[in-house]
N, C-alpha and C positions, 0 to 999 in steps of 0.2 A: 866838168864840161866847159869850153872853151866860152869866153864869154864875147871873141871875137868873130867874127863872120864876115865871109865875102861879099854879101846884099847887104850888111852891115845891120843887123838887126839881131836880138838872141831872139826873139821869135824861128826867124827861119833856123835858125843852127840845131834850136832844141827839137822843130820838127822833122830834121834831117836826123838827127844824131840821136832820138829816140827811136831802138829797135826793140823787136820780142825780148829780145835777148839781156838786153837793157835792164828794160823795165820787169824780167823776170828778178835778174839782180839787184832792182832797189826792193821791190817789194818784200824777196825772202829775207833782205834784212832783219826786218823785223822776227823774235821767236814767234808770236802769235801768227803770222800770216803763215809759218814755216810748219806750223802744227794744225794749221788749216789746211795745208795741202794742195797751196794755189799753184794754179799754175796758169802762164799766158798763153791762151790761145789763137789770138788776134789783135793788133792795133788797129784803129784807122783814125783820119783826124781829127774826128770827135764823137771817138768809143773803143772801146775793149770789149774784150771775150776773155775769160776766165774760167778752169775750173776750179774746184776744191771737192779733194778726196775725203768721203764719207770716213770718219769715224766711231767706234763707240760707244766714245764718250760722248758723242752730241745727242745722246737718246735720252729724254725728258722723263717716259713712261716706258719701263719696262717688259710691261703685259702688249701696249702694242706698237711701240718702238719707232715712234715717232721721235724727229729731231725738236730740239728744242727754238723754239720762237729768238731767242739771243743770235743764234749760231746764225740762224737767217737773216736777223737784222742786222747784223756786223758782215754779211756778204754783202748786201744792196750798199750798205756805207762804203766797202771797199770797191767795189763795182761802181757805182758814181763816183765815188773822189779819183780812183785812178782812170778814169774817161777822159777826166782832160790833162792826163800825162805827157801827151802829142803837144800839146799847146804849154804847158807851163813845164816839166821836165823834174816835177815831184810830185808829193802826193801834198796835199793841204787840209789844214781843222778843218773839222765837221762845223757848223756852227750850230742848225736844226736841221733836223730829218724825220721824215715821217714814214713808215713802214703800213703795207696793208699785206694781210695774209690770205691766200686762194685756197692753198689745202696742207695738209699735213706732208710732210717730207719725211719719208718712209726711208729707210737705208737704202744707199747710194749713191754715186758723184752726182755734184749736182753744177751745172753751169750758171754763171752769173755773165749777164751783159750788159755793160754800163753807157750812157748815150750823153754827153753835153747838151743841154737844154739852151743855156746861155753863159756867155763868159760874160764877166765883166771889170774891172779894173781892181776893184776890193773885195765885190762878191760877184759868186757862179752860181747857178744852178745846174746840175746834173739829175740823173735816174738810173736807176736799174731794176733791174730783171734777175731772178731765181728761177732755174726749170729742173728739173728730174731729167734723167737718163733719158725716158719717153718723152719727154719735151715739154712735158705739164708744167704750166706758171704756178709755183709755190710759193712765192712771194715778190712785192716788188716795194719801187717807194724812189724819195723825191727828196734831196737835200740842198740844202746850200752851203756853199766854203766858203773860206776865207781864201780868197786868190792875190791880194794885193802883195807885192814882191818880197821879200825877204828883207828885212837891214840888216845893210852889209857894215 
């Protein structure tokens, strides 16, 4: 990504020059995110929409096939750290995060939607959201990163 710009700032360039398409392409970088099944739904400038395609390996209990509590908490982490993608133009450490669960996640895609809380120079806060197919909150939660810039 270019680190020059016409307003002369990488702020504006990374929120121009971050598309769907983009940030589909940093994220399946990773194997894990690629065997999660993400995919980009939505940008906007301080949040995402995400899904991830159900597996059967995320079923905890067999008898009633429920997803496992991990698989959800590793959504909401990725659902907030890539929220403020628009604004920084990577993804960034976890530092804390805290997870609450609504209900069991039954087999099915399930949507994640991630919201910037606050940006700030070394640390962010972000949130997100897990819903079911039907739209049910399966889980959500509230982390902070490490946003302060990369040394180059």
């Amino acid at each position: 990504m270019s680190q020059d710009t016409k307003q002369g700032t990488k702020q504006d360039t990374k929120s121009e020059d971050i598309t769907v398409e983009r940030v589909q392409a940093l994220i399946t970088r990773a194997p894990y995110h690629q065997w999660l099944g993400l995919k980009v739904v939505a940008l906007h400038d301080d949040g995402i929409e995400l899904t991830a395609t159900w597996r059967e390996e995320w079923v905890v209990n067999p008898e009633r096939r429920y997803t496992h509590g991990g698989v959800l908490a590793a959504l909401v982490d990725l659902g907030a750290d890539w929220a403020m993608v628009k604004k920084l133009g990577r993804a960034v450490p976890t530092i804390d995060m805290r997870i609450d669960y609504h209900a069991a996640a039954m087999p099915g895609d399930l949507t994640i939607r991630g919201k910037m809380v606050r940006m700030g120079g070394q640390f962010s806060t972000a949130e997100a959201h897990v819903y079911d197919a039907g739209g049910k909150l399966l889980a959500s939660g509230r982390g902070t990163y490490f946003t302060a810039p990369p040394k180059t």
